[in-house]
Jmol script that loads the backbone (N, CA, C; Angstrom):
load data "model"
ATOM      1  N   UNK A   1     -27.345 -26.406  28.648  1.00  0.00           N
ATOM      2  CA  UNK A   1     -27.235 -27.103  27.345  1.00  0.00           C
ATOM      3  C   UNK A   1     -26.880 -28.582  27.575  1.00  0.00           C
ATOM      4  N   UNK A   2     -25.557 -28.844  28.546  1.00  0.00           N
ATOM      5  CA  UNK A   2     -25.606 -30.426  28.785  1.00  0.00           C
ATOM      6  C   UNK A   2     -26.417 -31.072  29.209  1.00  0.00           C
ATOM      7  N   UNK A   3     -27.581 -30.358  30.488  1.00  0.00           N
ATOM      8  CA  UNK A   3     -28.372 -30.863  31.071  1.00  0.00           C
ATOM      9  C   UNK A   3     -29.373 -31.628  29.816  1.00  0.00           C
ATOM     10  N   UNK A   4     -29.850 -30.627  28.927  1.00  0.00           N
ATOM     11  CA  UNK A   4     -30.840 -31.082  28.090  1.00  0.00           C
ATOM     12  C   UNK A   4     -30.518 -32.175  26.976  1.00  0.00           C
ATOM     13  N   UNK A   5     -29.150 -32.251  26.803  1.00  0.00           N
ATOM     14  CA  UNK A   5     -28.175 -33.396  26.403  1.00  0.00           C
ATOM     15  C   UNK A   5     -28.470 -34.814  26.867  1.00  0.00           C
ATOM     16  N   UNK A   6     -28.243 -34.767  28.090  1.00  0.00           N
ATOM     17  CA  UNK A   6     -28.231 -35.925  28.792  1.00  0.00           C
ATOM     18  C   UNK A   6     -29.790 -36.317  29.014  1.00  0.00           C
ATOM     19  N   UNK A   7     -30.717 -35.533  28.893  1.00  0.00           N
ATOM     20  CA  UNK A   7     -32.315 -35.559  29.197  1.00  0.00           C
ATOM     21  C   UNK A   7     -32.927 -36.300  28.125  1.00  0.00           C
ATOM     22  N   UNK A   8     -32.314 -35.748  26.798  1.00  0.00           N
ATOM     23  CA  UNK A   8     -33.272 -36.355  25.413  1.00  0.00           C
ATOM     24  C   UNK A   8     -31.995 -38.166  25.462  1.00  0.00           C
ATOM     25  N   UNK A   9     -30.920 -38.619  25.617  1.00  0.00           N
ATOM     26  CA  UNK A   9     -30.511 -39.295  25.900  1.00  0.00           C
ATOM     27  C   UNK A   9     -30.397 -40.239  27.131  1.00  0.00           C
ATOM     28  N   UNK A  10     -31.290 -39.886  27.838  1.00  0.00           N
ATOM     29  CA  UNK A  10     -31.989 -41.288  28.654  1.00  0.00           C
ATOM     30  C   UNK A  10     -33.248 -41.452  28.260  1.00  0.00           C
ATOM     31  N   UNK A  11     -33.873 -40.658  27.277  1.00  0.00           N
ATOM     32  CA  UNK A  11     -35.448 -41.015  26.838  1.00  0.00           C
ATOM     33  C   UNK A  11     -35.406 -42.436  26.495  1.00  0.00           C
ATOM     34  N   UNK A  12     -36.447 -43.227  25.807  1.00  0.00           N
ATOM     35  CA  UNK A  12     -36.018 -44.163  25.476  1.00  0.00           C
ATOM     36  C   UNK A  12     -36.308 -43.496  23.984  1.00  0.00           C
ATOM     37  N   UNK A  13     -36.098 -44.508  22.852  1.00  0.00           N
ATOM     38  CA  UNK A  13     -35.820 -43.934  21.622  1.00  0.00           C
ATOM     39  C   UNK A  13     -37.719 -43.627  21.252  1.00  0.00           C
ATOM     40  N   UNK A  14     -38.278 -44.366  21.474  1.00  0.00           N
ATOM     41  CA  UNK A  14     -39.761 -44.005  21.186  1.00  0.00           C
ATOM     42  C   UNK A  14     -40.210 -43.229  21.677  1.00  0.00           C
ATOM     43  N   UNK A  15     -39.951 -42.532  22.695  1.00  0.00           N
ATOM     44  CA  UNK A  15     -40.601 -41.202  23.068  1.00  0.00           C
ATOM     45  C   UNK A  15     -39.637 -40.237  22.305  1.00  0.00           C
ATOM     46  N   UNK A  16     -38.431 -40.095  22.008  1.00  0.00           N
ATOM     47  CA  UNK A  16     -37.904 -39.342  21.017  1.00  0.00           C
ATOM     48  C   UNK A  16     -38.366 -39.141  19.732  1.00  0.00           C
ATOM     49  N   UNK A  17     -38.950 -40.339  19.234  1.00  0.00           N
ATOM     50  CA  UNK A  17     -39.477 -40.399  17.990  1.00  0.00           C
ATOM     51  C   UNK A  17     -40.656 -39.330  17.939  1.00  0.00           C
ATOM     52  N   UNK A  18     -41.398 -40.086  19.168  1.00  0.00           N
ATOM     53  CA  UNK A  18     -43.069 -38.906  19.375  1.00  0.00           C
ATOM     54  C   UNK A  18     -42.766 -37.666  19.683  1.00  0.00           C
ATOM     55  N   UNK A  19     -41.580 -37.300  20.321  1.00  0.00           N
ATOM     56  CA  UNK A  19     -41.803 -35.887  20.450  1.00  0.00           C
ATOM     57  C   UNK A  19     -41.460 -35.322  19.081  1.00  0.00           C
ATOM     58  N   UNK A  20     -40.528 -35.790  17.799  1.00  0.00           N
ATOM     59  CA  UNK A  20     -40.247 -35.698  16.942  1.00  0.00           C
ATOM     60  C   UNK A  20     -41.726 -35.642  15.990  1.00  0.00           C
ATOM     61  N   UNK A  21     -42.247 -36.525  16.182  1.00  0.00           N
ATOM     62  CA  UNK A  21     -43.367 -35.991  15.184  1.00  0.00           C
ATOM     63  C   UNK A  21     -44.369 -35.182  15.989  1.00  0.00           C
ATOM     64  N   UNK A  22     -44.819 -34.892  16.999  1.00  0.00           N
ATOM     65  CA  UNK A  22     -45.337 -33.819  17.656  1.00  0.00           C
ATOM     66  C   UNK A  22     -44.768 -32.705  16.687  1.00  0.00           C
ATOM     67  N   UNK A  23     -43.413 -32.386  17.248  1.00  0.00           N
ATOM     68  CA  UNK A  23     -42.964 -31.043  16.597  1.00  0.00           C
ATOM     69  C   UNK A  23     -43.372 -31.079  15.165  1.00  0.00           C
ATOM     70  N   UNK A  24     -42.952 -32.058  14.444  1.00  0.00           N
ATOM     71  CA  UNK A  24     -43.378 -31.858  12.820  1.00  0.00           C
ATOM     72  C   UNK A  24     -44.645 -31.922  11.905  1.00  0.00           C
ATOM     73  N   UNK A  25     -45.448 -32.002  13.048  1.00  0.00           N
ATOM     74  CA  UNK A  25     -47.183 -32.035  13.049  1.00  0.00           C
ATOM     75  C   UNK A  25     -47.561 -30.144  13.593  1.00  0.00           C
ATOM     76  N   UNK A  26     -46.832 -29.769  14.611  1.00  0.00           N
ATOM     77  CA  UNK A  26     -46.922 -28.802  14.928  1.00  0.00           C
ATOM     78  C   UNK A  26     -46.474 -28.158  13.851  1.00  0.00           C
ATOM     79  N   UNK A  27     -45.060 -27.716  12.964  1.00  0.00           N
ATOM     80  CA  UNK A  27     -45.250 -27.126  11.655  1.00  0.00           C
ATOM     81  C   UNK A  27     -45.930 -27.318  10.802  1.00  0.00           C
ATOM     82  N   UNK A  28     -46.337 -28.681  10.585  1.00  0.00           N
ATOM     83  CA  UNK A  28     -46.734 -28.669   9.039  1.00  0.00           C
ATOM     84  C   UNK A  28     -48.501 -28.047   9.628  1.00  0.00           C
ATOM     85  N   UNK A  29     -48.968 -27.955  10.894  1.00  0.00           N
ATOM     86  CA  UNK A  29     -50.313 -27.386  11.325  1.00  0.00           C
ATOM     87  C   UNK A  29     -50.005 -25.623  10.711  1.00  0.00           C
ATOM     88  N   UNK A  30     -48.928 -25.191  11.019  1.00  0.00           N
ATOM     89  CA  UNK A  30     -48.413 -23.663  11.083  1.00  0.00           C
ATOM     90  C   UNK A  30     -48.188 -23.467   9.545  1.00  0.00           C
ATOM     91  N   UNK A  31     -48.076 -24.364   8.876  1.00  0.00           N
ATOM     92  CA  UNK A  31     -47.955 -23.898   7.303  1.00  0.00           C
ATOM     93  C   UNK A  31     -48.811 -23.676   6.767  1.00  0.00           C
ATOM     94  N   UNK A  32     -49.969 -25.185   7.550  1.00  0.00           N
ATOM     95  CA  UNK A  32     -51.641 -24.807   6.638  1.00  0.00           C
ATOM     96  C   UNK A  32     -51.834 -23.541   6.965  1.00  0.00           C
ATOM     97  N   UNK A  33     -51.755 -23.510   8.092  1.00  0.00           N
ATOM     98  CA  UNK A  33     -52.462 -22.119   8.663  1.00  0.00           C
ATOM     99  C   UNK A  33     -51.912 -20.935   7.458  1.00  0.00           C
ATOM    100  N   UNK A  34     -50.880 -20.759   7.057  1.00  0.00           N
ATOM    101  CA  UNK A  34     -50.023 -20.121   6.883  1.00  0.00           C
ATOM    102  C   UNK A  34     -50.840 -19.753   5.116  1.00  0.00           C
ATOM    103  N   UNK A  35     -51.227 -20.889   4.355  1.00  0.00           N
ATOM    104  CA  UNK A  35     -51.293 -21.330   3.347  1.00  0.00           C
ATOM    105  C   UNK A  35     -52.761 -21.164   3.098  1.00  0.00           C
ATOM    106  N   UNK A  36     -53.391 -20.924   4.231  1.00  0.00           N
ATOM    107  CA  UNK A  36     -55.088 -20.435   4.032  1.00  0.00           C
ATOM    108  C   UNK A  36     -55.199 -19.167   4.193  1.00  0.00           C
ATOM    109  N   UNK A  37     -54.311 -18.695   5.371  1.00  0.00           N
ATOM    110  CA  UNK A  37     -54.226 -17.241   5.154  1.00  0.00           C
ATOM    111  C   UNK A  37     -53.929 -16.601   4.079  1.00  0.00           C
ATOM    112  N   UNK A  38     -53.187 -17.013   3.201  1.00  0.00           N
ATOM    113  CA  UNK A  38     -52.968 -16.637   1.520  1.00  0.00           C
ATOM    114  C   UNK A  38     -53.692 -16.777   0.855  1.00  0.00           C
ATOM    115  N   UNK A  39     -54.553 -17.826   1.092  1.00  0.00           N
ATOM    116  CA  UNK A  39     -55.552 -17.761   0.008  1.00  0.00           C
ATOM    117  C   UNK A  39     -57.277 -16.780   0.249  1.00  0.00           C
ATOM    118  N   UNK A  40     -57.028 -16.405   1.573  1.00  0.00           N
ATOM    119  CA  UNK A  40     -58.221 -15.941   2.134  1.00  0.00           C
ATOM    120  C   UNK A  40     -57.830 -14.214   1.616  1.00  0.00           C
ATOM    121  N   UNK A  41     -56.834 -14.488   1.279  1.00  0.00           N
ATOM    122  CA  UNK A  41     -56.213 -12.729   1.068  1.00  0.00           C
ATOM    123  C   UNK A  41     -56.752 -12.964  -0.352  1.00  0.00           C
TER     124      UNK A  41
END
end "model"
wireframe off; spacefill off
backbone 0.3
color backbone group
């Protein structure tokens, strides 16, 4: 747990940012998905 502490805190802040919207591109991809499957039902 500290290790990964100290890992996202030498990033510099812009690659924090990108991995930040990576991940929140990756849900909001998992909702469409989520949200067509409902409608295909």
């Amino acid at each position: 747990m500290k290790k990964s502490k100290k890992k996202k805190a030498s990033l510099p802040k812009e690659e924090q940012v990108i991995g930040k919207g990576v991940k929140e591109s990756e849900l909001n991809e998992k909702r469409l998905r989520k949200l067509k499957s409902k409608k295909k039902q």
